[in-house]
C-alpha positions, 0 to 999 in steps of 0.5 A: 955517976960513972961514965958509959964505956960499954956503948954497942955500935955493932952492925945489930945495934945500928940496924936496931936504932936505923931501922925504926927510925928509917919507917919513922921518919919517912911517916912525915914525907908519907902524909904529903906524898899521900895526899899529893897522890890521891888528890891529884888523881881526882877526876875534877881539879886534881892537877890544880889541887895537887900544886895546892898541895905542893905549894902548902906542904912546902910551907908546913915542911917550913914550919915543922923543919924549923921547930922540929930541930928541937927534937934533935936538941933535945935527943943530943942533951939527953944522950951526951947526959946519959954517956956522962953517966948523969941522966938522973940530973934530967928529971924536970928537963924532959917536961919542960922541952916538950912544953916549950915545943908546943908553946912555940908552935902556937906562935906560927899557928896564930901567926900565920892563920888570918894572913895565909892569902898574902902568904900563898900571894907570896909563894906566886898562887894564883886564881884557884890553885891560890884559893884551894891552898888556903882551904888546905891550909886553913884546916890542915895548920891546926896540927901543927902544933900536935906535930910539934908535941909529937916532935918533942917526944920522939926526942926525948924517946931517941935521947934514951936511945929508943926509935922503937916507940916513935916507929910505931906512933909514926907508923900507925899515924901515917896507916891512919892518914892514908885510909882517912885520905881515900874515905875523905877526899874521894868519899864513901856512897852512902856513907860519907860525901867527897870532900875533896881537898879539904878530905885531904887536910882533915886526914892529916889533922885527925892523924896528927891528933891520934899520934899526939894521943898515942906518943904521950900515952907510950911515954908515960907508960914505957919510961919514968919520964915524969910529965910534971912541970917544975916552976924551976927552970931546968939549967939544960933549957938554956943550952937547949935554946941556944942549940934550938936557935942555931938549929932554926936560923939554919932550918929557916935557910935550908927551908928558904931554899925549898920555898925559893925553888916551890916560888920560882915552879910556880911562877912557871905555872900550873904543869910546872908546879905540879911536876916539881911537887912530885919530884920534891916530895919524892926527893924528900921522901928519900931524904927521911928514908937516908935519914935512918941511919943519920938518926942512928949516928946522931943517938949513939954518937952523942952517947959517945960524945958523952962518954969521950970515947973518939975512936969509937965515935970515927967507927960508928961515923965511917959505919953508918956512912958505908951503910947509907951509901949502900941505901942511896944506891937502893934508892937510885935503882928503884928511881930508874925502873920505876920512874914511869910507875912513879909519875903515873901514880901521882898524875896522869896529865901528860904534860906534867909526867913529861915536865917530871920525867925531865927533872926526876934524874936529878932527884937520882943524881942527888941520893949519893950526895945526900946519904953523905950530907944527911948522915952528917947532919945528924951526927953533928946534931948529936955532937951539938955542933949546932953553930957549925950546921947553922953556918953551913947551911947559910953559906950553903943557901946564900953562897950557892944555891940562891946564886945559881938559881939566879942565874938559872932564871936569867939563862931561862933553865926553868925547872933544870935550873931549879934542881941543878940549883939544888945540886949545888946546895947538897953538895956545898953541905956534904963537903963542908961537913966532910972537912969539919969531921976530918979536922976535928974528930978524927984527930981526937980519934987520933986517926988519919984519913988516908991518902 
């Protein structure tokens, strides 16, 4: 067992990792973004089913955020192991992971089924739009823990350093989604009758089945990966689960503050909830679009982790930053020329495009903080600073954006309020995460950042 000391981190090998990861990534944000479009345009209730959307997507975004972080778990132990040279000491890890992952999601499924009413009361649904959350949710939740399985997976492809496969599962996933959406919700004469929004909920579960079916049938295929679960506890799912918890106390504060900020829109009322979806779903769309090159830095910097080589750590973190400041400045061009064409594609209600037009600068302003704050996110997962990620995003929630939302709230900033709340969070993470690499991973570098 020799450790690896010939790690690519070359322009090629970052934009053969980035890249796949990019189209995968943005396939989660796809199947909320399309679901929101299309039944928001409905010619009946597509304002009040596109809040209904905003409001449940919000909540799966929740529950997939919160026990998806296993997939980054699972990604750092299996490349810290293969930069160490010890892969072969994995052969029962990567069964068992997936297993937990899907065991896990049964809880939130069955936990949450028979009380989603008082769960949208919660969230401030009322009258039809809290009616046609639960008529949403109620189909859509049972693939949650497909999702949860596929999440899996895709760790333990990107832990051996492929992005390929989980690109062409997400892609083909979302292909899928976003036809089933048009011929379900809208319906096919003759053929098929308009379900509505319901359409909407069983395009995303027959999609998540397909990309279920098709990752385990790569995984078996394109890797040695044994699918056999051994009665032996693997000694890594005890690191796993401490990883995972640290990732989920942090997922559920991050996850609070979107929740917080879907409550307080929809207190607002119907326009308002419904202009705040498109800006946050758009606003994510972006932060899985970042996330490409973060998925880069975290499969290669544990590798390198792994191996113990610091300089070339620095080098690939300066490297994928540089690169996913360049995308957010893509971002922010497109946001402003087609800001209109934007709006127009998700609602036509004049009320609403004007509520969205007046919160979508600060979904611009934010993709340089977010490139940032997203790109060390990830590296810090492939680093297993899991701990350090969870304190952020605590102090982050707890210490920022819940305060200036407060106060947001009481000088009657409504929707303004709510995204210069999440201002202030991305941006407490950004420089947290700045002063973390500085001070422990440049020095080992035995860098210097300069003055």
């Amino acid at each position: 067992m020799t450790k690896d000391t010939s790690i690519n981190i070359t322009f090629g090998r970052i934009q053969q990792l980035a890249l796949p990861a990019i189209i995968a990534g943005i396939a989660e944000p796809v199947l909320s973004l399309t679901d929101a479009a299309v039944v928001g345009n409905m010619q009946s209730l597509g304002t009040e089913s596109l809040a209904a959307v905003g409001i449940v997507g919000s909540l799966i975004s929740f529950f997939i955020w919160v026990l998806g972080q296993s997939r980054s778990a699972i990604s750092a132990i299996i490349s810290q192991s293969l930069g160490a040279g010890k892969l072969e000491t994995l052969k029962t890890f990567p069964a068992q992971a997936v297993l937990l992952n899907f065991l896990s999601s049964l809880v939130i499924l069955f936990g949450t089924y028979f009380f989603a009413r008082e769960i949208f009361i919660l969230l401030e649904a009322k009258g039809l739009i809290l009616d046609l959350s639960i008529d949403y949710y109620n189909i859509r939740v049972w693939g949650f823990p497909l999702s949860l399985y596929t999440i899996a997976i895709f760790g333990v492809f990107r832990g051996h350093q492929n992005t390929f496969w989980p690109m062409i599962v997400a892609g083909l996933g979302a292909a899928l989604n976003i036809g089933l959406d048009f011929a379900l919700v809208y319906g096919i004469e003759g053929w098929i009758d308009p379900m509505n929004i319901k359409g909407a909920a069983w395009a995303s579960l027959i999609a998540q089945m397909f990309m279920a079916i098709l990752a385990t049938i790569l995984l078996r295929v394109t890797t040695d990966v044994s699918f056999k679960v051994s009665p032996k506890i693997h000694p890594q799912i005890k690191r796993l689960a401490v990883m995972w918890g640290n990732l989920i106390i942090r997922s559920v504060a991050l996850n609070t503050a979107l929740l917080l900020a879907i409550r307080t829109a929809t207190g607002l009322g119907t326009i308002s909830i419904a202009a705040h979806t498109i800006a946050i779903n758009l606003w994510l769309f972006a932060a899985f679009f970042l996330d490409g090159y973060g998925a880069a830095g975290n499969i290669l910097g544990g590798r390198l982790l792994g191996a113990k080589d610091y300089t070339k750590l620095w080098h690939l973190t300066r490297r994928v930053t540089i690169y996913n400041m360049i995308v957010s400045g893509g971002l922010m061009l497109v946001g402003v020329l087609l800001s209109k064409q934007l709006g127009l594609l998700f609602n036509k209600d004049p009320l609403v495009l004007t509520a969205f037009y007046g919160i979508f600068t600060y979904v611009i302003v934010s993709m340089p903080l977010s490139a940032v704050a997203f790109t060390l996110d990830a590296i810090f997962k492939g680093l297993g600073e899991m701990r350090y990620l969870r304190n952020v995003l605590l102090s982050a929630t707890i210490l920022g954006f819940i305060p200036v939302l407060i106060a947001s709230d009481y000088m009657g900033w409504g929707l303004d309020g709510i995204w210069i709340a999440l201002l202030v969070w991305i941006a407490i993470r950004a420089i947290a995460l700045i002063f973390k690499y500085r001070s422990k991973y440049l020095i080992l570098a035995d860098k210097r950042p300069k003055v």
